[in-house]
C-alpha positions as CSV (number, residue, x, y, z in Angstrom):
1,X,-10.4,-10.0,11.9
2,X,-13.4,-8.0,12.2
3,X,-14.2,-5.3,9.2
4,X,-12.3,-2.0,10.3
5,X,-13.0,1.8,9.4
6,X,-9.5,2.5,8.6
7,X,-9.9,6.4,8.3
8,X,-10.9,6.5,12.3
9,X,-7.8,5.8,13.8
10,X,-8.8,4.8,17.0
11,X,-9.1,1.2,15.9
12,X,-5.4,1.1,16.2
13,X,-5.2,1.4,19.9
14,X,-6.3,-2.2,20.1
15,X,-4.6,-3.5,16.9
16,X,-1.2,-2.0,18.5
17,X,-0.6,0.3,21.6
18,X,2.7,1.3,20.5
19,X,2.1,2.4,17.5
20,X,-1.1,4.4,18.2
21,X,0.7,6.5,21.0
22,X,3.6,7.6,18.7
23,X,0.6,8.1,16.3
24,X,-0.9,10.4,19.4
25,X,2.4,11.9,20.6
26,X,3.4,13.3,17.1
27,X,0.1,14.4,16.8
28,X,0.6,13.8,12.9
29,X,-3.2,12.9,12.0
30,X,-3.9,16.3,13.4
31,X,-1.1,18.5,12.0
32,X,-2.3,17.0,8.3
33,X,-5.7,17.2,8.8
34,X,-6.6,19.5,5.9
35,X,-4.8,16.9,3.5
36,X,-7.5,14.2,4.4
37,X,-4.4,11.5,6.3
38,X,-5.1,8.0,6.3
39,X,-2.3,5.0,8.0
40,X,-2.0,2.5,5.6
41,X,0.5,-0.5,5.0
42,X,1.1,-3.4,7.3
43,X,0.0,-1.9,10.6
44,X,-3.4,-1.7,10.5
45,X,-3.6,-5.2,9.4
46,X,-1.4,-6.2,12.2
47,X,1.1,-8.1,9.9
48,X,4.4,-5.3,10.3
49,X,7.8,-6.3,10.8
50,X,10.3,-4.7,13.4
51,X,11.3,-2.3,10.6
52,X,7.9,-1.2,8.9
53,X,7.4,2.0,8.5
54,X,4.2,3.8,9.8
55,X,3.0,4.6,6.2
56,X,0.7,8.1,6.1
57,X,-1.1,9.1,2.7
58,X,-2.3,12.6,1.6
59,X,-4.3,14.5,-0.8
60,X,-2.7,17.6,-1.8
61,X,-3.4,19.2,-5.2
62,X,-0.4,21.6,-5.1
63,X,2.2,19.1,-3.8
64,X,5.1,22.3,-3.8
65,X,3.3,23.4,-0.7
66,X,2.2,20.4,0.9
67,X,5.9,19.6,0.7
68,X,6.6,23.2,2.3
69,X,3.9,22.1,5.1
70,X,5.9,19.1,6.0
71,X,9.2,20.6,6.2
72,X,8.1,23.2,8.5
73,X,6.0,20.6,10.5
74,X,8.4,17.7,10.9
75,X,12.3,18.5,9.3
76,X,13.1,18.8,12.9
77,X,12.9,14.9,13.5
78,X,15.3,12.6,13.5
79,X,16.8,11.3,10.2
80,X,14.4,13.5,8.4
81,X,14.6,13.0,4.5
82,X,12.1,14.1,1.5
83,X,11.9,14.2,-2.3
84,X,9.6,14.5,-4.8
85,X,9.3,11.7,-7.3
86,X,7.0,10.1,-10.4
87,X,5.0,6.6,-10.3
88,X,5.3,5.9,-13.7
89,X,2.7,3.0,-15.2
90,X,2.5,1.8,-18.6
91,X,-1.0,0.5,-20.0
92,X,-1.6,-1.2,-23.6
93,X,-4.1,0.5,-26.0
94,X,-5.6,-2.0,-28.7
95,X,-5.3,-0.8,-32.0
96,X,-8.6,-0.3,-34.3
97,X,-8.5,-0.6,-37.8
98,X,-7.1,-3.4,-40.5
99,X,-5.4,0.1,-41.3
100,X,-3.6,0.2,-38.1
101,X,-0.9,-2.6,-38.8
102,X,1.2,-4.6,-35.4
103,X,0.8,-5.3,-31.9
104,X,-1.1,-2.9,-29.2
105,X,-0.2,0.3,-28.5
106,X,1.8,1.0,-25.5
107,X,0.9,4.8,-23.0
108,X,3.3,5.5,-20.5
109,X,0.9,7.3,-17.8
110,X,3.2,9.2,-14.8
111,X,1.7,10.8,-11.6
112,X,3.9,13.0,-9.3
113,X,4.9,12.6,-5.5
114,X,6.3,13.8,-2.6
115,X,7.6,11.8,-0.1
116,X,9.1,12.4,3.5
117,X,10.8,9.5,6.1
118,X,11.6,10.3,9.9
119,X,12.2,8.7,12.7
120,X,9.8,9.7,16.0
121,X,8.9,7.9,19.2
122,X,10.6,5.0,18.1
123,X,9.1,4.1,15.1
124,X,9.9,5.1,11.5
125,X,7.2,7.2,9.7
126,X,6.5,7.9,6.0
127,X,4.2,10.8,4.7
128,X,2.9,9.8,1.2
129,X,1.4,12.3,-1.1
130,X,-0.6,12.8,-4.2
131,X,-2.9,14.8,-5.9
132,X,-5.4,11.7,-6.3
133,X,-7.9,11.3,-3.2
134,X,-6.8,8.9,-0.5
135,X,-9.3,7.1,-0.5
136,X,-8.5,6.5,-4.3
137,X,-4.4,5.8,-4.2
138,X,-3.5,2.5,-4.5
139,X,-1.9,2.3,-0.8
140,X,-5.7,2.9,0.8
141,X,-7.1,0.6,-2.3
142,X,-4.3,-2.3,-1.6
143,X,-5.3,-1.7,2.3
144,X,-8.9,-2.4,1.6
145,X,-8.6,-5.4,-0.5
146,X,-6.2,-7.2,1.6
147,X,-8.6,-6.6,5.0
148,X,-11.2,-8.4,2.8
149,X,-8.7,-11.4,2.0
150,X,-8.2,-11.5,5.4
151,X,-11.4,-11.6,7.1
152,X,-12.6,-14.4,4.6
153,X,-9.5,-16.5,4.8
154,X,-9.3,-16.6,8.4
155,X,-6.7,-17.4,10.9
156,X,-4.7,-19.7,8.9
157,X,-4.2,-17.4,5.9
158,X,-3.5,-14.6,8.4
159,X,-1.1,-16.7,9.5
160,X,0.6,-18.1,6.0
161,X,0.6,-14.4,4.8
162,X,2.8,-13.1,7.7
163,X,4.9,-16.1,7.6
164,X,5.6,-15.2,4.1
165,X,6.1,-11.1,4.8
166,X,8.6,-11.9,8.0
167,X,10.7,-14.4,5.1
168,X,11.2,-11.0,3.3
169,X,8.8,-10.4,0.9
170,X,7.3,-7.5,0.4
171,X,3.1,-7.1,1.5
172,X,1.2,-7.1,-2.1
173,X,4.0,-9.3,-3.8
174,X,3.3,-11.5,-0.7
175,X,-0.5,-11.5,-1.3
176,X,-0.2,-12.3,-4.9
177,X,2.4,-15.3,-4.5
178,X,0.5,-16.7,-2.1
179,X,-2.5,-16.4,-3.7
180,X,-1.3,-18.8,-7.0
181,X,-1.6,-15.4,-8.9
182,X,2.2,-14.9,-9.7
183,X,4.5,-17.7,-11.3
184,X,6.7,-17.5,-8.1
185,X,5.8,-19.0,-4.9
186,X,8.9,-18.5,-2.1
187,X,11.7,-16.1,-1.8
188,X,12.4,-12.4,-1.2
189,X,10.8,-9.4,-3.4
190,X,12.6,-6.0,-4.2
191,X,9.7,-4.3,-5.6
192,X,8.7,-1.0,-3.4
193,X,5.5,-0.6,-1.6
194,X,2.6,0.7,-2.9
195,X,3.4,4.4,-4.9
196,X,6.5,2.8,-6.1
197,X,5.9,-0.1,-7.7
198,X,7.7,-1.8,-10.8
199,X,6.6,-5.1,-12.5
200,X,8.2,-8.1,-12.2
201,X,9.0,-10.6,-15.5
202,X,5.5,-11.9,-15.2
203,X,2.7,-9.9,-13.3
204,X,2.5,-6.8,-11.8
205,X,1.5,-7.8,-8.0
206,X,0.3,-4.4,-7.1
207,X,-2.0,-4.5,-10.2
208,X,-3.2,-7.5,-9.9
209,X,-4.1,-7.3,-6.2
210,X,-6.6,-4.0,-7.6
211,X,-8.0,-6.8,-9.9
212,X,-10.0,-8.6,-6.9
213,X,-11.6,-5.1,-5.9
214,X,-14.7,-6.3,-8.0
215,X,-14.4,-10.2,-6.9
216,X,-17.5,-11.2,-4.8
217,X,-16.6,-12.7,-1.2
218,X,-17.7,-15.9,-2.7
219,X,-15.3,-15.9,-4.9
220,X,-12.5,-14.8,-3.3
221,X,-13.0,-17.7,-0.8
222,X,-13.1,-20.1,-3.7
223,X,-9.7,-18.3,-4.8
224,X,-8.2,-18.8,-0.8
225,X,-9.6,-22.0,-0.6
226,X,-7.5,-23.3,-3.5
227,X,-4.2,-21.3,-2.8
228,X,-4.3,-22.7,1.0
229,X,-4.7,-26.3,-0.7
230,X,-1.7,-26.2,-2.6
């Protein structure tokens, strides 16, 4: 695959038609302009299934009238639904100090939501939003890393990844599995996508995916190389 500038959109008229004219039709890049709109999930690395959705992130920082925005802009479509929610994320803190007896430290760190799901043009659509710049939530970061994995893995990872995905499991679960980096290597996944992740019993796959942000391209072949061997 060749490296991709996933906030012009126009590269998915080539990656798939169909889903760059309901893009088009809606005209949803356009009506959320001001809240800096980027596609994400399994589309724009051409590895969706039948029922993906078409997965749209926003920055908002009053998400009360972002939400407002989309209701007036697309309650209309079919099967429209929205709520607000929390991504909850816990993260050790070492303790310092012979005086500070026990283990680490646990801080429970929470950043609101708000979602909406429709149907248009034949194809299902989530809006994602969050205070955070898209270009740093986890579903444009996730994106980003998993292009990389791709171009340097080549044709048969592209192809062992979406054999995986189309069994059922879900995309950065998938990655990680496949990968060697979780304890579990077949079988389906219930975790959520990216803004609603839980961990598993060993590894957090959308965490550890954000891991290999900083890996070179060397090494992340070497890591390919030895998952594809296996």
């Amino acid at each position: 695959m060749a490296s991709i500038d996933f906030t012009d959109i126009s590269y998915l008229e080539d990656v798939n038609p169909r889903a760059f004219q309901a893009i088009s039709s809606l005209r949803i890049l356009n009506i959320l302009h001001n809240f800096d709109p980027i596609l994400v999930g399994t589309f724009p690395l051409k590895l969706e299934k039948p029922t993906s959705d078409l997965d749209v992130i926003c920055s908002a920082e009053d998400l009360n009238a972002f939400a407002h925005f989309v209701q007036e802009s697309f309650s209309n479509a079919k099967d429209f639904t929205s709520e607000f929610g929390e991504i909850t994320k816990r993260k050790q803190i070492e303790r310092k100090g012979e005086e500070e007896p026990g283990g680490p430290l646990e801080s429970i760190e929470r950043a609101p939501y708000f979602c909406a799901n429709f149907t248009s043009n034949g194809f299902p659509f989530e809006i994602f939003c969050q205070s955070l710049p898209t270009r740093r939530q986890n579903g444009f970061r996730h994106l980003v890393i998993e292009q990389r994995l791709l171009d340097i893995g080549g044709h048969p990872f592209f192809d062992k990844v979406k054999a995986l995905l189309h069994s059922g499991v879900k995309t950065e679960p998938g990655f990680v599995r496949l990968l060697g980096l979780d304890n579990r290597r077949s079988g389906s996944d219930e975790s959520h996508n990216n803004a609603k992740s839980q961990s598993d019993d060993t590894v957090d796959p959308y965490e550890k995916l954000l891991e290999l942000e900083e890996w070179s391209d060397e090494d992340l072949h070497t890591l390919i190389t030895n998952a594809m061997q296996k």
